[in-house]
C-alpha angles and dihedrals in degrees: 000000000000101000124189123236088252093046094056101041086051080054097044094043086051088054111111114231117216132247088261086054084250108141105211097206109201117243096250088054086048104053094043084052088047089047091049099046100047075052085063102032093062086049087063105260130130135252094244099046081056106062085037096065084047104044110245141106115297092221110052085054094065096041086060084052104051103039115034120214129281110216103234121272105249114205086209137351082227126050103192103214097183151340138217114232105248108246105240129275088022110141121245092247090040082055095048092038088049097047098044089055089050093060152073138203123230121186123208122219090245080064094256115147120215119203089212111204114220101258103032129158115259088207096050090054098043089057088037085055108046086043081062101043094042097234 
């Protein structure tokens, strides 16, 4: 997505910064920065005139430059929260079939997907979940 230098400073100005003054851009902020700023950097000018005439830390823009991100490890694609106990005699397929049908999938904005059980604990979830997304 082309972006225009106006476009990208009212974004970057609507950005909330954290309570540690550090700004998280989103990925999607990022890339079009990124795409504007190698624009002005093979017209000659430098990083940090750059983020100047954006608005943004000098730094951090060259860092972006320099080391491309790694997307983030993930342990595994499914955290199981929890599972029913089979009744017994029920057959292996009839368990999977049955507790496929008694979940649902959310998926965190850090790309974690959760298996949610029926009847889970809201509670449980929402700690699973900001473990997960560091907060």
């Amino acid at each position: 997505m082309a972006c225009t230098k106006a476009e990208i400073q009212e974004r970057i100005r609507s950005t909330a910064v954290m309570r540690d003054g550090k700004t998280r851009f989103t990925g999607e902020l990022r890339s079009d920065i990124l795409e504007y700023s190698k624009g002005r950097i093979a017209e000659g000018q430098t990083w940090n005139s750059v983020a100047v005439e954006l608005g943004m830390n000098a730094w951090t823009l060259s860092r972006w430059h320099q080391k491309p991100r790694k997307p983030k490890a993930v342990v595994a694609s499914f955290v199981e929260v929890s599972q029913k106990a089979a009744e017994p005699g029920t057959s292996a397929r009839a368990r999977g079939t049955a507790a496929a049908e008694q979940r649902f999938e959310v998926v965190c904005p850090s790309g974690f997907e959760v298996r949610v059980p029926v009847g889970f604990e809201v509670a449980s979830l929402r700690q699973l979940i900001q473990v997960l997304e560091r907060r």
